[in-house]
C-alpha positions in Angstrom: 0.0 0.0 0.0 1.7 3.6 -0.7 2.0 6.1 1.9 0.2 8.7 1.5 2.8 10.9 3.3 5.5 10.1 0.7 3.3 11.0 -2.2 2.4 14.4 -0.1 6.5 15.1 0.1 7.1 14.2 -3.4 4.3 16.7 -4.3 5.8 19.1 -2.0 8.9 18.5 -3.9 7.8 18.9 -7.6 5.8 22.1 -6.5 9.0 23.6 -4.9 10.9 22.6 -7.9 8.4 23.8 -10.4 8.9 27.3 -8.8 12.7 27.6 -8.9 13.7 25.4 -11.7 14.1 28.6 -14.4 16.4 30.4 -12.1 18.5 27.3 -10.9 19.9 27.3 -14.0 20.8 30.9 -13.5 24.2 31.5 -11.7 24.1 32.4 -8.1 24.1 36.6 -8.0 22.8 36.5 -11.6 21.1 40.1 -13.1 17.6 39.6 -12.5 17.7 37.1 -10.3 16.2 38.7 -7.2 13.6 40.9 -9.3 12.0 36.8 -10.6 12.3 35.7 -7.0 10.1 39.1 -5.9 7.8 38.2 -9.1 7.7 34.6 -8.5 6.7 35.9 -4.8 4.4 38.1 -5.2 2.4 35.5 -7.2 -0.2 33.1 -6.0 0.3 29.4 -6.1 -1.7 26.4 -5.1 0.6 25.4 -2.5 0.0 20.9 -2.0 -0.9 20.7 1.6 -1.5 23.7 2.3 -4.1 26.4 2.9 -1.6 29.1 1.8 -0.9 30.4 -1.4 1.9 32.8 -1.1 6.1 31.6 -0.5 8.3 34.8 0.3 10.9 35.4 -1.9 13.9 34.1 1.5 11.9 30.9 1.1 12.8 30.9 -2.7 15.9 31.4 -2.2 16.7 28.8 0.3 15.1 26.5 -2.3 17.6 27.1 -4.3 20.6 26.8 -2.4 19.1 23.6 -1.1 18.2 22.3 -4.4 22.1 23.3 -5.6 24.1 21.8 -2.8 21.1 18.6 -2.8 19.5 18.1 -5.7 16.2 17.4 -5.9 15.7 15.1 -3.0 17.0 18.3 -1.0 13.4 20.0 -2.0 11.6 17.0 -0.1 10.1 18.6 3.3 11.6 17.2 6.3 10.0 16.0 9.3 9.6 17.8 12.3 12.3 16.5 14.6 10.0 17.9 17.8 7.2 15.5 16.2 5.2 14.1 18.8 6.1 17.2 21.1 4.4 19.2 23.4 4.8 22.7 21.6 3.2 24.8 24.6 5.7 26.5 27.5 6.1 25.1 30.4 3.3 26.8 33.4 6.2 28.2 35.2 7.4 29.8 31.9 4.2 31.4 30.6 4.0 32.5 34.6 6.9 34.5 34.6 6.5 36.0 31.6 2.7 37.4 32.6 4.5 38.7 35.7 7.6 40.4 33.4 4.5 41.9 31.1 2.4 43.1 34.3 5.7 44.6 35.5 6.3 46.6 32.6 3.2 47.1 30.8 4.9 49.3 27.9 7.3 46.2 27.2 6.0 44.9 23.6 6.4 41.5 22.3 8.9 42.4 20.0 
């Protein structure tokens, strides 16, 4: 029985390459290059997987450098290596930092 989640990646994959493969062949600091990365950018694309349907040019970039020091098989998403994870803060974490914020109210998040 195929796995679904391989067919996903390879998806993932061909739709990453589809997007970068006219300025792979370009050389690295090429004329034009980062005015097709903005165009190729600012377009929208069915993205497989996804609910999204925009990729920031920085993303497009480190497709390419990926796909020139990797290949293809470098375009294939990886796993999450905290898979399985709690993702939340620890209760003595989000504690403290309600206290920092209620201590200095003009502190932002950034």
């Amino acid at each position: 029985m195929p796995d679904p989640s391989h067919d996903l990646r390879h998806e993932i994959a061909l739709f990453r390459f589809g997007l970068i493969a006219d300025l792979v062949r370009r050389p690295p600091g090429a004329p034009g290059l980062y005015t097709q990365l903005h165009a190729i950018a600012a377009r929208s694309h069915p993205i497989p997987g996804s609910d999204r349907t925009h990729v920031a040019a920085e993303t497009l970039r480190d497709w390419i450098k990926k796909y020139r020091q990797g290949g293809f098989d470098a375009l294939l998403p990886r796993s999450r290596q905290d898979r399985g994870q709690p993702r939340r803060l620890p209760a003595a974490v989000t504690e403290a930092l309600i206290a920092l914020k209620e201590a200095h109210p003009c502190w932002s998040v950034r």
